[in-house]
N, C-alpha and C positions, 0 to 999 in steps of 0.2 A: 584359711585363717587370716582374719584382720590385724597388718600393720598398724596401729591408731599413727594418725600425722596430723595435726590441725593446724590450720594459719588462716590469718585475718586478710579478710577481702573487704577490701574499701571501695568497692563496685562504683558507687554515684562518685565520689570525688577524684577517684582514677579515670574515669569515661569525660568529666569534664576537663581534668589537666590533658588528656588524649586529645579531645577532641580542639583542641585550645594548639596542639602541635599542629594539627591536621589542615588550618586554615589559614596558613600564610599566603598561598595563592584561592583565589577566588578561582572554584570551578573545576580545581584541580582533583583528578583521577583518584582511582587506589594508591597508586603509587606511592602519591605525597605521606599519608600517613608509615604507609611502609619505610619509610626512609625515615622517617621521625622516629620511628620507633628501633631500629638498625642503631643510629648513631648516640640516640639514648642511653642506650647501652654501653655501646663502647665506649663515649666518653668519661662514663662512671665508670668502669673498671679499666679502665686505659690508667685512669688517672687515680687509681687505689695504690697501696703500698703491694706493687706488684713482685717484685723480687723478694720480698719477703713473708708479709703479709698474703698476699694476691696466691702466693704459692700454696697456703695450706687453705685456699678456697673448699667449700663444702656446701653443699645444699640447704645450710641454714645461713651462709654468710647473709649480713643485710643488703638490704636492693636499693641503685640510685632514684633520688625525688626527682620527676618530672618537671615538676615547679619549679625548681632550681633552672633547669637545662632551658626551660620554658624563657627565662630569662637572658641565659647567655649563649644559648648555639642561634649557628643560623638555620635553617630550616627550607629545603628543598626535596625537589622534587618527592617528595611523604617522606622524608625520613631527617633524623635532626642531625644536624652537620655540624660538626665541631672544631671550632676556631681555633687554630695552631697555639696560639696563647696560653687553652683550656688543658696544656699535658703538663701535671706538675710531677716532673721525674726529678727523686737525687739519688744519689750514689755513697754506698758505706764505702769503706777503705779499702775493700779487696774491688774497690772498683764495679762490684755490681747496682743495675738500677733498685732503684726504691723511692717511693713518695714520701716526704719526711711530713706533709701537710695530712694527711689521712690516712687512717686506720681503719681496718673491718669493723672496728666497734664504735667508732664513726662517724662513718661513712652513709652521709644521707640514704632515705630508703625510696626502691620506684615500685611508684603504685599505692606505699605503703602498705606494703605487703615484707610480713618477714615468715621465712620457711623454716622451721622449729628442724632441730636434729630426729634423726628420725623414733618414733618411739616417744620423740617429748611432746607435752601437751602444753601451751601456754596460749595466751588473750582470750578476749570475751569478743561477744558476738556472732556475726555468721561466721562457719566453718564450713572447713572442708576438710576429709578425711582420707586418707591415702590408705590402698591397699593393695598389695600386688595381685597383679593378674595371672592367669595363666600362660601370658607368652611374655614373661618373664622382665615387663616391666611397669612402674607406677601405675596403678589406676587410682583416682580419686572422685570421691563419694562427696554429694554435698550434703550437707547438714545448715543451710541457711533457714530464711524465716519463709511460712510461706509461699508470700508474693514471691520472694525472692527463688525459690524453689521451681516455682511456676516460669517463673522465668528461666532457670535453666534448664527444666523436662523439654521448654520450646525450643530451648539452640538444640538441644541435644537431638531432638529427632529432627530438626531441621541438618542436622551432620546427618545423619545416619542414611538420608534421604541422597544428601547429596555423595556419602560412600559408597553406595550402590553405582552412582555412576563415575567414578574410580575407578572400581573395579570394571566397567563395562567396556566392549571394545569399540564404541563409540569416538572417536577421537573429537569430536562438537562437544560430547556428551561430560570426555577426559577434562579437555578446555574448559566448558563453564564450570564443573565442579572443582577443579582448584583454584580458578579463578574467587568463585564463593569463598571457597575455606580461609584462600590467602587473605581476601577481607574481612573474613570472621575474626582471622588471629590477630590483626593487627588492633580491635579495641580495645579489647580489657581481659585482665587475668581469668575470670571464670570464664571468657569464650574458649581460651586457650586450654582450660585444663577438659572445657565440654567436649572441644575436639579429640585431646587425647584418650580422652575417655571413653569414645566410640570407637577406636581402633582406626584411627585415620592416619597415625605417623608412618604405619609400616606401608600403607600403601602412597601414600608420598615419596616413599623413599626409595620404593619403585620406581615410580613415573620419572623419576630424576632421569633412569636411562630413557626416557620416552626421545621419539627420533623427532616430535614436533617440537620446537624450539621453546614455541608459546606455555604447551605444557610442562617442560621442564623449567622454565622461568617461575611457573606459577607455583611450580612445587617446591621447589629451591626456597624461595621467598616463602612461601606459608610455615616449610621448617624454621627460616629465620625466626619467623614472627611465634614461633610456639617455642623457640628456645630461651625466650624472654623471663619463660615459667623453668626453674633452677630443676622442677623434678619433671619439665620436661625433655632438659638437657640429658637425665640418666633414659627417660626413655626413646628417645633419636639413638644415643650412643646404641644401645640392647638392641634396637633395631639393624645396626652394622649398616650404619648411615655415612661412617667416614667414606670408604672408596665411591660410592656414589656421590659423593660431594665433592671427592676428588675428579671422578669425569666431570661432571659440569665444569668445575675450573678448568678443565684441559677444554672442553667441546662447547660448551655455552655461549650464547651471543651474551655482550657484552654486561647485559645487567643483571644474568644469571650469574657469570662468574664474580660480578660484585658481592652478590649474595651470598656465593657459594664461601666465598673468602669470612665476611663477615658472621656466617654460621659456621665456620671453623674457630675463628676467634671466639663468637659466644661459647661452644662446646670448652676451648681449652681453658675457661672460667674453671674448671674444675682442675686441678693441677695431675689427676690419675690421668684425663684426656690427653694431656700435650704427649707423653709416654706412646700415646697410640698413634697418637693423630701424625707425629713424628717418623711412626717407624714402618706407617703406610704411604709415604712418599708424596705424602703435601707437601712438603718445601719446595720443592723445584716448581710445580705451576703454581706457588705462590707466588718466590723470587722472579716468575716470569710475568707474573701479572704484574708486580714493581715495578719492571723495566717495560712492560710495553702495554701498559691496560691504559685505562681511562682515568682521568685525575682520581675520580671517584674509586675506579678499580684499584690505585696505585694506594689510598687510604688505607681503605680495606685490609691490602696484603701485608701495610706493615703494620699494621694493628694488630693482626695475626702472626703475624712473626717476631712480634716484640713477646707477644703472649709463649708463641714457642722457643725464644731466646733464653727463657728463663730459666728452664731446665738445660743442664750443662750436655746431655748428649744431643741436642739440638744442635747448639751454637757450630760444632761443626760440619754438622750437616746446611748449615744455614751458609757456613762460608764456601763449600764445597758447592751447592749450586749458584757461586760467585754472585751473593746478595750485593757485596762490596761497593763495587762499583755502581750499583742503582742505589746505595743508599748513600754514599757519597755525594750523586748528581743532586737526592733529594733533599739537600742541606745547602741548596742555592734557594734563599733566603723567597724567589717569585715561583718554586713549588707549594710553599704554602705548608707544609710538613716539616722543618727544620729541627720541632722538638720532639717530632715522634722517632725521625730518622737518628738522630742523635742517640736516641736510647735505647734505639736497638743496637748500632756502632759499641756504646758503653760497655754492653753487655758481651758482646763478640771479642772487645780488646782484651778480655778476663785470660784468652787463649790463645799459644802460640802463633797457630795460623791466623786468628782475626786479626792477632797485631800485624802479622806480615801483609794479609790482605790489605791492611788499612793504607801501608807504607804504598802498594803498590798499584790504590789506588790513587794516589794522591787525596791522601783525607789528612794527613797533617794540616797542610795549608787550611785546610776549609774548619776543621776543629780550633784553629787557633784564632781564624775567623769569629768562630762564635762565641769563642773565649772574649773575645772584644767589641761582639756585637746582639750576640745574642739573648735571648729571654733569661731572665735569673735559673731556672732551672735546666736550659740546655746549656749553661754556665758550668752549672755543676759538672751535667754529665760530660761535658766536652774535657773538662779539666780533668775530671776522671780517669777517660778515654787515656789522655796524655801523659797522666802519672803512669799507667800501666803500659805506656811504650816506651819512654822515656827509663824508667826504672829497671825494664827487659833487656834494651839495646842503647848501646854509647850512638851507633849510629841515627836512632831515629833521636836520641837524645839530643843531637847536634843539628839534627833537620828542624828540630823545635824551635834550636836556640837560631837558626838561623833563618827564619822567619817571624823573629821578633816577639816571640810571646813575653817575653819579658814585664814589659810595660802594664800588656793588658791584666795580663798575673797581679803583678802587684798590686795594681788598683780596683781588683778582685777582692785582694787578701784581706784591703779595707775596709770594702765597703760590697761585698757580696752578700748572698743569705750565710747565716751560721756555717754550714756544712760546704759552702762555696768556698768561704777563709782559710777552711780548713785544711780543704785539697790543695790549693793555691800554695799556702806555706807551707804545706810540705814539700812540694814541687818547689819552690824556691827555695828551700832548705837544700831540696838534693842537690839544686843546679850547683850550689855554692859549695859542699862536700863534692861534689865532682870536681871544681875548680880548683880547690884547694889542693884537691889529692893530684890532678894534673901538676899543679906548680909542686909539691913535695917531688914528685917523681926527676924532675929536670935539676 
C-alpha cells in the first residue's frame, strides 16, 4: 500500500548552487564538496530556534538556502565551513538556548526543497512520491517529467550496478563502490533519494564495521551526504545506523570520525533521534573527539552535542563524560568556536551538576570574559549561563562578583540585543537584592 508524499525538486538550480560550493579550490577532490555539503547543513540548523523550535523538528521542517551559506561560510576541503560569527544562540529565562532571530517557519530552505508531512500533498511540478518499503523504511517513487525521469532510471541503475559490488567481497571492488556513491550523494537531492531507493543505506551501514579504513571513510561520509534528504534521516535511523556510527567515532581515522560526528548531528535534526542516539552511548566518543580530534573534528562534536544538550536526559550524560572542561578550553576566543561552546555550557548550567562542573572547571572567568567580549549572542548565552549559577549558589555568586562582571553587565543591560538587557538586569537586579539582604542581616 502507497504512502503518497510529494515535494518539489528544484534539480537545475540546486546542482548549480551545489556545484558553486564545490569550486573554491581549483582541482579539488570528492572531498571539497562533501564538506560543503556537511557544514551546510549544520550551519542552518545550528543556527534555528533549537531549544525550542529545533526540538519539535520533523521531516517536513523547511530546509536551509545554499545561496545564502554560498555567501557567508568559508569553504574547504568540499564541505562549507561555518564562521564562529554564523551561531545565532539566545536563551529564555529558565536559561535554555534558543535563536530569537529564526523560526522553522522561517527559516530559509536548502535546495529548495520542502518535505510535506507525511500523507500531505502540496507544490506543483516534478515530484516524488514516498512509499514504504518492505524493510521497513521510506522508499520514493519519482513522478518527474520525462527527461527528467530518464534521468533518474540512469542514476538508479548506475546505484544498483554499483550495489552489487557492496555487497561483493572484493575489497578494490568495496572501495570504488562507495567511493561512487559517496560522490553521487554529495550533488543533489534526487541522487540522494535514487540511492536510497535502490537499497544502498543498509549496506552502508554495514561497511561502516569494514576493517579497511578507506571504506569505512567512504561509507561513513556517503550516509552524511544522504542524511541531507530529511526522509533519508528516518531511513539511516530503521536501518540501526546509530552503534555503527558510534564505532567509526571510536575506530575511524580521522575524517571518518569527523563524519561520523556530523551524521549524528544531522540524525538528531529530528528531536525522537537525540532519545536514541543519547541512550546508545555517543556522548563519551563525542566528548572525546572535543578534547582530542582535529579542529574540524572538535566542530563537529559540539555541534552534535549542542543538538543532544537539548534534551534534558542528555545534559547529564554530557557532563558525566566531563564535556566541561573541553568546552571551557573551547571558549578561548583562537579556537574559533566560542559561540558554539557557549551554548552548549548555556544549556548544561540549566542542571545541578553542569553548574558545578562549570565552577570546577574554571568557566566563571571565561563566561564573564564573553560577557565583555563576546559576539551579541554568546552575550546572551554566557549571561544566561550566570544567571543560573549565580541564582543556584551565594558562592559562585561571589566568584561572579569577584571577577568583575559588573561593569560588563551593565553596559549589556544598555546597549545588548533585546533578550541580552534582559538577562543582564536581572542579574543586576539580584546582585543588589542580594546586597541589600546582606546589609539587613548585619
Amino acid at each position: 500500500m502507497q504512502m503518497a508524499l510529494l515535494a518539489r525538486l528544484s534539480l537545475a538550480s540546486s546542482e548549480g548552487r551545489e556545484s558553486s560550493l564545490e569550486e573554491r579550490h581549483a582541482g579539488s577532490d570528492e572531498q571539497t564538496s562533501e564538506q560543503s555539503t556537511k557544514e551546510a547543513f549544520q550551519a542552518s540548523h545550528f543556527d534555528s530556534d533549537s531549544q525550542v523550535r529545533l526540538g519539535r523538528s520533523s521531516v517536513n521542517d523547511n530546509l536551509p538556502n545554499t545561496r545564502q551559506l554560498d555567501e557567508e561560510c568559508d569553504i574547504n576541503d568540499g564541505m562549507i565551513r561555518v564562521p564562529g560569527d554564523r551561531t545565532n544562540y539566545s536563551s529564555d529565562a529558565s536559561g535554555e538556548v534558543a535563536d530569537r532571530g529564526l523560526s522553522i517557519s522561517s527559516a530559509p530552505q536548502r535546495e529548495n526543497v520542502i518535505l510535506p508531512r507525511l500523507g500531505h500533498v502540496c507544490m506543483e511540478g516534478p515530484f516524488v512520491q514516498r512509499q514504504t518499503s518492505d524493510k521497513g523504511f521510506p522508499r520514493i517513487i519519482s513522478s518527474l517529467s520525462m527527461d527528467a525521469r530518464d534521468d533518474f532510471s540512469a542514476i538508479e541503475n548506475q546505484v544498483r550496478e554499483l550495489i552489487n559490488d557492496l555487497g561483493s567481497d572484493s575489497i578494490e571492488g568495496q572501495r570504488s563502490a562507495t567511493s561512487e556513491i559517496r560522490l553521487l550523494a554529495k550533488h543533489n537531492m534526487e541522487n540522494r533519494i535514487a540511492i536510497a531507493n535502490c537499497g544502498a543505506i543498509n549496506l552502508l551501514v554495514g561497511l561502516l564495521h569494514s576493517p579497511d579504513a578507506k571504506i569505512q571513510e567512504n561509507a561513513v561520509t556517503a550516509l552524511l551526504n544522504l542524511s541531507l534528504s530529511d526522509i533519508n534521516k528516518i531511513a539511516i535511523v530503521n536501518a540501526d545506523a546509530i552503534d555503527p556510527l558510534i564505532h567509526v567515532l571510536e575506530t575511524g581515522n580521522p575524517e571518518a570520525k569527523e563524519n561520523s560526528a556530523a551524521t549524528l548531528f544531522s540524525l538528531s535534526i529530528i528531536e525522537e533521534n537525540r532519545v536514541r542516539i543519547g541512550r546508545s552511548g555517543a556522548v563519551k566518543p563525542l566528548v572525546d573527539l572535543l578534547g582530542n580530534g582535529s579542529p574540524r573534528g572538535k566542530k563537529d562534536a559540539v555541534t552534535a552535542l549542542f543538538n543532544l544538550s537539548i534534551l534534558h536526559e542528555n545534559k547529564g550524560r554530557i557532563v558525566q563524560a566531563d564535556a566541561l572542561k573541553h568546552l571551557v578550553e573551547l571558549m578561548d576566543p583562537a579556537a574559533g568556536m566560542v559561540d558554539k561552546a557557549v551554548a552548549v555550557l548555556a544549556n548544561l548550567a540549566t542542571i545541578p551538576e553542569g553548574r558545578t562542573a562549570i565552577g570546577q572547571a574554571r568557566g566563571i572567568p571565561a563566561l564573564v570574559e564573553v560577557v565583555e567580549l563576546g559576539s551579541a549572542k554568546a552575550k546572551e548565552n554566557a549571561t544566561a549561563a550566570l544567571l543560573q549559577l549565580c541564582t543556584n549558589s551565594s558562592r559562585f555568586c561571589n566568584i561572579v562578583l569577584q571577577e568583575d562582571a559588573v561593569p560588563p553587565l551593565v553596559a549589556l543591560s544598555q546597549s545588548g540585543t533585546p533578550r541580552a538587557r534582559e538577562k543582564a538586569q536581572v542579574l543586576l537586579s539580584y546582585f543588589r537584592s542580594q546586597r541589600h539582604g546582606n546589609s539587613g542581616r548585619r
